[in-house]
C-alpha positions in Angstrom: 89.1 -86.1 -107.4 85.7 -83.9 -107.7 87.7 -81.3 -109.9 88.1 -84.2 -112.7 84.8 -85.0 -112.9 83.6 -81.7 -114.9 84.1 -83.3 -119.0 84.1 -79.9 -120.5 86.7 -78.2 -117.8 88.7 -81.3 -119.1 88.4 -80.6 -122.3 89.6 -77.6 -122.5 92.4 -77.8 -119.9 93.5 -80.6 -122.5 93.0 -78.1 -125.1 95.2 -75.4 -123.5 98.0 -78.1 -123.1 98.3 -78.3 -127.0 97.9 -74.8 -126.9 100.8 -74.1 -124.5 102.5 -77.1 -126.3 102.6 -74.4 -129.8 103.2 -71.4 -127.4 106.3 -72.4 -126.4 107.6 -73.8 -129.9 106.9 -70.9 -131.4 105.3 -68.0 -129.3 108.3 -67.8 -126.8 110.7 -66.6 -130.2 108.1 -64.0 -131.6 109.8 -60.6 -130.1 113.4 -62.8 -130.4 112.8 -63.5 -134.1 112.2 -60.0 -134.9 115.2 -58.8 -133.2 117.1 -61.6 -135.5 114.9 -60.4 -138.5 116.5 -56.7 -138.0 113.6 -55.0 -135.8 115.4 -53.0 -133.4 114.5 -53.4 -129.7 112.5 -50.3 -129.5 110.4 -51.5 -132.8 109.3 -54.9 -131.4 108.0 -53.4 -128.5 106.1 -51.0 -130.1 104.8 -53.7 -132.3 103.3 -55.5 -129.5 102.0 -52.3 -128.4 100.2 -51.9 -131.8 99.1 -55.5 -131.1 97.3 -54.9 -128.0 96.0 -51.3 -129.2 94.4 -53.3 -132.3 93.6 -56.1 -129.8 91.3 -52.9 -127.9 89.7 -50.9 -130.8 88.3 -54.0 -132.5 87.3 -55.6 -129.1 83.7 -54.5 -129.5 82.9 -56.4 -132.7 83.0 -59.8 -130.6 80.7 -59.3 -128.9 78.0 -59.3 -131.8 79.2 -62.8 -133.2 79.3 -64.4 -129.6 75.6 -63.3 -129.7 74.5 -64.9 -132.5 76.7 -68.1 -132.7 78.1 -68.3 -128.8 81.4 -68.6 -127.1 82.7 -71.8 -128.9 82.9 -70.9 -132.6 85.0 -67.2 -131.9 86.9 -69.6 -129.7 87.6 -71.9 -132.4 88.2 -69.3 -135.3 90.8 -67.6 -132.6 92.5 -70.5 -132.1 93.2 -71.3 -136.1 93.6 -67.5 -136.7 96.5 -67.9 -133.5 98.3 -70.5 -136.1 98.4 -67.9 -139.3 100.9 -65.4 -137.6 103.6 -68.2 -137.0 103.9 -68.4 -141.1 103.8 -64.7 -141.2 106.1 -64.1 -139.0 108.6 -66.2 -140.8 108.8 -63.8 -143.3 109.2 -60.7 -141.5 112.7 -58.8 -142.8 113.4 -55.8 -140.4 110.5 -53.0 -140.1 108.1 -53.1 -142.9 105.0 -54.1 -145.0 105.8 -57.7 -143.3 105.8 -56.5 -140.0 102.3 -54.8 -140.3 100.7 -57.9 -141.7 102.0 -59.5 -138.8 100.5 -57.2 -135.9 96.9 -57.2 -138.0 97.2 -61.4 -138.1 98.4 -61.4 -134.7 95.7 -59.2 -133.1 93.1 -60.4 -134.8 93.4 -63.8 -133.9 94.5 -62.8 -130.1 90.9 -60.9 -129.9 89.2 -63.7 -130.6 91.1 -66.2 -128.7 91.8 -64.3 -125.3 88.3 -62.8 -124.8 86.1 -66.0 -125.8 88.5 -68.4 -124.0 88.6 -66.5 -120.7 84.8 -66.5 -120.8 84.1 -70.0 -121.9 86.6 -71.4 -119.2 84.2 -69.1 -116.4 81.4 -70.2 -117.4 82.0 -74.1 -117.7 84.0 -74.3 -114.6 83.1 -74.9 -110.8 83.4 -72.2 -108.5 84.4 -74.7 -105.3 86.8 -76.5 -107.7 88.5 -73.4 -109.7 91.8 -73.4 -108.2 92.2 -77.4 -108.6 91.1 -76.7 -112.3 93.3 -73.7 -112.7 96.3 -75.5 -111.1 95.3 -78.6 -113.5 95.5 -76.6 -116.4 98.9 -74.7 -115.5 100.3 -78.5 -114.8 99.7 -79.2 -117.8 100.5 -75.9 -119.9 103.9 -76.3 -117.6 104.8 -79.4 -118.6 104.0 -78.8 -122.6 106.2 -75.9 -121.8 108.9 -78.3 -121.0 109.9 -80.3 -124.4 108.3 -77.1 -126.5 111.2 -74.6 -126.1 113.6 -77.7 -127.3 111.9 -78.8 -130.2 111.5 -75.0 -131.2 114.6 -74.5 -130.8 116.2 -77.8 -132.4 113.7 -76.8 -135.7 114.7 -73.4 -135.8 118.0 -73.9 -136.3 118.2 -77.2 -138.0 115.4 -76.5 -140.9 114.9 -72.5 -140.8 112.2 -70.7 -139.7 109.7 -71.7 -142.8 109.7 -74.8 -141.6 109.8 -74.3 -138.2 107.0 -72.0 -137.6 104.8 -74.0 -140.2 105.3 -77.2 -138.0 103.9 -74.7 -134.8 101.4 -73.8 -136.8 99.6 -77.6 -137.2 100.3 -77.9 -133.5 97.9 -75.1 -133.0 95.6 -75.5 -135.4 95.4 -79.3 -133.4 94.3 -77.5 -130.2 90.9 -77.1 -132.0 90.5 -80.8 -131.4 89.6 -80.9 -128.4 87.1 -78.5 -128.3 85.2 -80.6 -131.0 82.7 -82.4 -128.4 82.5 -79.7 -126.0 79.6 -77.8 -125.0 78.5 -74.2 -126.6 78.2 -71.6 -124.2 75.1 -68.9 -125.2 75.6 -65.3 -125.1 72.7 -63.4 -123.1 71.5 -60.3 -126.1 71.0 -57.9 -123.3 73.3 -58.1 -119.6 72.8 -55.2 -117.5 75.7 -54.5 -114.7 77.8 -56.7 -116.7 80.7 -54.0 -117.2 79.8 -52.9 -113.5 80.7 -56.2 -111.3 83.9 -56.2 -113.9 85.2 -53.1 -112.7 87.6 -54.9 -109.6 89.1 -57.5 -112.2 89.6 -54.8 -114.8 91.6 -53.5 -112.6 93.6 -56.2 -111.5 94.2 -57.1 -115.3 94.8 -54.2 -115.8 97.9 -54.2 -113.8 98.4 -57.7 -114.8 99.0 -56.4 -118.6 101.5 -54.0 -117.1 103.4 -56.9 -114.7 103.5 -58.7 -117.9 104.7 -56.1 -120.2 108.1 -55.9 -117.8 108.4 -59.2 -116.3 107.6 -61.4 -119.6 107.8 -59.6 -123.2 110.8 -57.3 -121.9 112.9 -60.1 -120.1 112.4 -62.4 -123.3 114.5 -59.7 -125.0 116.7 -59.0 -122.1 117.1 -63.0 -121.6 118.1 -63.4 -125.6 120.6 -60.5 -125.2 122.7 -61.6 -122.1 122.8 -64.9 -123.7 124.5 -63.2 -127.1 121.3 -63.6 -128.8 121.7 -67.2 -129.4 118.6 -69.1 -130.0 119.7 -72.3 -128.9 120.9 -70.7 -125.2 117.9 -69.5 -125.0 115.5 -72.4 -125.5 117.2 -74.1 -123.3 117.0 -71.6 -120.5 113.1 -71.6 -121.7 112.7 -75.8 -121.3 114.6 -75.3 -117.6 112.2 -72.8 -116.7 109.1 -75.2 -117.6 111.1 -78.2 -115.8 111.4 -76.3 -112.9 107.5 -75.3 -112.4 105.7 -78.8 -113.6 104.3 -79.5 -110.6 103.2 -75.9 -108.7 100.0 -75.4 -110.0 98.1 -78.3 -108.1 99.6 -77.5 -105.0 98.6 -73.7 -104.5 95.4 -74.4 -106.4 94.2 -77.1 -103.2 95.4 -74.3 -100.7 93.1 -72.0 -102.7 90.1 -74.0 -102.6 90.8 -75.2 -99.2 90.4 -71.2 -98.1 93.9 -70.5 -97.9 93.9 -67.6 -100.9 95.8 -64.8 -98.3 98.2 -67.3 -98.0 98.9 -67.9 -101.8 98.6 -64.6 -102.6 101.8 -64.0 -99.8 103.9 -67.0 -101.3 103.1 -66.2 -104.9 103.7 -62.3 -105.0 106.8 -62.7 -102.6 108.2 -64.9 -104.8 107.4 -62.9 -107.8 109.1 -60.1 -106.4 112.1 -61.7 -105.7 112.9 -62.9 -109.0 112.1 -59.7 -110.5 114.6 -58.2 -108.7 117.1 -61.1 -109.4 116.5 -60.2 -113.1 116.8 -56.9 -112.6 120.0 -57.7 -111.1 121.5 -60.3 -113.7 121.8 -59.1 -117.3 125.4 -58.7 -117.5 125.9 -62.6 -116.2 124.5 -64.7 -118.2 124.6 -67.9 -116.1 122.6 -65.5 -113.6 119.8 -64.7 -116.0 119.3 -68.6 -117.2 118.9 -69.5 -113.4 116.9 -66.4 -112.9 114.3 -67.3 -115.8 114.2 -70.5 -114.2 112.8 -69.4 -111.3 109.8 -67.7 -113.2 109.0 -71.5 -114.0 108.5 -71.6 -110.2 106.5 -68.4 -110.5 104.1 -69.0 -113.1 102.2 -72.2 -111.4 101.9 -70.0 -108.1 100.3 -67.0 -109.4 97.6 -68.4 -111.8 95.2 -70.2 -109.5 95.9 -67.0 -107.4 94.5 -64.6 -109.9 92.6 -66.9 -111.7 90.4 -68.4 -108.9 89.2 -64.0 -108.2 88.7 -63.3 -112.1 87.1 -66.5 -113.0 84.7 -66.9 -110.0 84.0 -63.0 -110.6 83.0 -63.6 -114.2 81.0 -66.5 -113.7 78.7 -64.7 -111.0 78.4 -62.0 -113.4 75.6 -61.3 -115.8 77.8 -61.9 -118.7 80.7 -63.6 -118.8 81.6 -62.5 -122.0 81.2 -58.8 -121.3 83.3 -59.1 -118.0 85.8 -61.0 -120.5 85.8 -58.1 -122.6 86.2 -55.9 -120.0 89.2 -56.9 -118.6 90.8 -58.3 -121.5 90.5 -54.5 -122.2 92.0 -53.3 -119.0 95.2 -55.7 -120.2 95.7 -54.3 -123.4 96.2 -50.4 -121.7 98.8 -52.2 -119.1 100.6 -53.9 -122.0 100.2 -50.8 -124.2 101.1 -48.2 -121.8 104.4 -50.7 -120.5 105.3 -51.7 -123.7 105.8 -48.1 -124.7 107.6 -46.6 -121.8 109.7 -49.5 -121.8 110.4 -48.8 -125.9 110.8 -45.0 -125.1 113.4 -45.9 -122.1 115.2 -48.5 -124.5 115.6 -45.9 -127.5 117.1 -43.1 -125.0 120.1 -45.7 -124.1 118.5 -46.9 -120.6 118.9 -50.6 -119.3 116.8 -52.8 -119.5 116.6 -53.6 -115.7 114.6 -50.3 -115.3 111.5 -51.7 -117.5 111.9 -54.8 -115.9 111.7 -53.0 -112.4 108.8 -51.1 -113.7 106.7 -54.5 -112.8 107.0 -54.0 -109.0 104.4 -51.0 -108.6 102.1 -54.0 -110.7 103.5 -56.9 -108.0 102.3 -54.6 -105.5 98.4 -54.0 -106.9 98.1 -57.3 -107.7 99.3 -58.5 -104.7 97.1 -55.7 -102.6 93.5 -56.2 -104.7 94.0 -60.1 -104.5 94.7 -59.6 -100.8 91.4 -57.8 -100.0 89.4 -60.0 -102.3 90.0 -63.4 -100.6 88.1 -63.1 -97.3 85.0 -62.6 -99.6 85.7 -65.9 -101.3 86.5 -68.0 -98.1 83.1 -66.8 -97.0 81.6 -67.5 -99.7 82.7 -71.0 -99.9 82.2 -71.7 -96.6 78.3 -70.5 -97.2 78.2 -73.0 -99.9 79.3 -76.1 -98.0 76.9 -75.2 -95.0 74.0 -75.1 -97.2 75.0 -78.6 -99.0 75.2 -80.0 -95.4 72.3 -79.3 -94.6 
């Protein structure tokens, strides 16, 4: 297996297993434990809409400190500043000073995770091995994501939420482990055209941020609601969910790097659409939505290496990885924003919340449409590649 033989690619897939491992201990309750802390719906969407707007305006400042010190340290300091909002979000009592603290922690140390993790995974991975890697990676997230919702759950409820989210906290902090004997990755002072070849993937994530808006953050409340808002229902219908996808990943990933990416693109996005419209459908029968969120388990493996393999490859070829990082990490945050906010808007005025999560299908269908067009370009590519090894 050629896709196992890259030590740093390894290292950080490892590291984005314990990563996933405190994601869904603890990062799958965030919007659900401010609806338990007295935040109404409507409020804890528009407090991840602060998050990303935050997330957007400070952006810029990275880009500085990856310059002088390079992608690993931001990388680092995001990952422990991802494990201070669990402890502050344990003390969050209905809107107030609490809550703000929260979305300032909480952007903060998204900034510098997302943008210098993103980049540093495109520039240490191998372009005829990125969907094996990316499908590696979601194997392993997947199967983290399988025992995590349980053992959140079981703490939550058995010691409180102190406890709880403190416990997440060390798990996160531990994903910085990893990263320990892995390479630095420089920062070029001066990339022109960077922001220029990111323009296609900026606006892919762009309706990614959107498609997850709907299809994620608003069926996690929608999910907690037609289960009564019991936390124990609900991280159970989270651990079936992971069960259920542990071993996609590798599978589309091959087809991917085999020159198959049309295909994946048809199997992933038709399934996607599917169970969007299932949940859509299911929100007053709750053994519906479990078996519905399980299906997103299926979901998640198939469309990573799909969108990962275009953004990834994209980045790597470009003059900066960290500015085409920024760039589309930007293009997320105004999908989430703009999603999160409708969908608050619609929630407030007394509307379902099937019509948010139906708001992800014009995103399914960009996604689905850019990816599409994008492959041939990639086949060739490849195939260009293995010619000149031949030879």
């Amino acid at each position: 297996m050629a896709f196992l033989r890259n030590d740093a690619i390894n290292r950080v897939n490892l590291h984005s297993g314990i990563q996933a491992l405190a994601h869904g201990a603890g990062a799958i309750f965030f919007l659900v434990f401010l609806l338990r802390a007295g935040v109404s719906i409507p409020a804890a969407l528009c407090a991840q809409a602060a998050i990303v707007a935050v997330r957007f305006a400070l952006r810029p400042l990275i880009l500085p400190l990856a310059g002088r010190f390079g992608l690993k340290p931001p990388l680092v300091a995001g990952t422990l500043g991802l494990a201070v909002q669990y402890p502050v979000l344990a003390e969050v009592e209905g809107v107030g000073g609490s809550l703000a603290l929260l979305v300032a922690v909480t952007s903060l140390g998204e900034l510098l995770y997302h943008t210098s993790y993103n980049a540093y995974f495109a520039a240490l991975g191998d372009v005829e091995h990125r969907g094996h890697q990316i499908g590696a990676r979601e194997a392993m997230m997947t199967a983290a994501s399988i025992a995590a919702p349980v053992l959140g759950t079981w703490a939550l409820v058995t010691v409180g939420p102190r406890w709880m989210f403190a416990g997440v906290a060390l798990v996160q902090a531990a994903a910085v482990v990893p990263l320990i004997e892995a390479p630095n990755v420089p920062v070029k002072g001066d990339a022109p055209g960077a922001l220029r070849a990111a323009r296609l993937a900026a606006v892919i994530i762009a309706a990614d941020g959107w498609f997850d808006a709907c299809f994620v953050l608003v069926w996690q409340i929608a999910l907690f609601v037609s289960l009564g808002e019991s936390i124990a229902a609900y991280g159970g219908a989270m651990a079936l969910a992971g069960l259920i996808g542990a071993a996609c990943g590798l599978l589309l990933g091959r087809q991917i790097d085999a020159g198959f990416g049309r295909r994946a693109v048809v199997v992933a996005y038709s399934v996607g659409a599917a169970i969007l419209l299932l949940r859509a459908e299911c929100l007053d029968r709750p053994w519906l939505a479990v078996a519905a969120n399980a299906l997103g388990g299926l979901f998640w493996p198939l469309l990573a290496p799909t969108l990962g393999v275009v953004v990834y490859n994209l980045a790597k070829a470009s003059p900066c990885p960290l500015r085409f990082s920024m760039a589309t990490e930007g293009g997320w945050d105004a999908g989430c924003f703009c999603a999160c906010l409708i969908a608050a808007t619609l929630v407030a005025a007394d509307v379902s919340l099937a019509v948010p999560i139906l708001m992800a299908l014009p995103a399914i269908v960009v996604k689905a449409l850019l990816l599409w067009r994008h492959y041939p370009r990639i086949v060739a590519a490849s195939s260009s590649s293995r010619r000149a090894r031949l030879e």
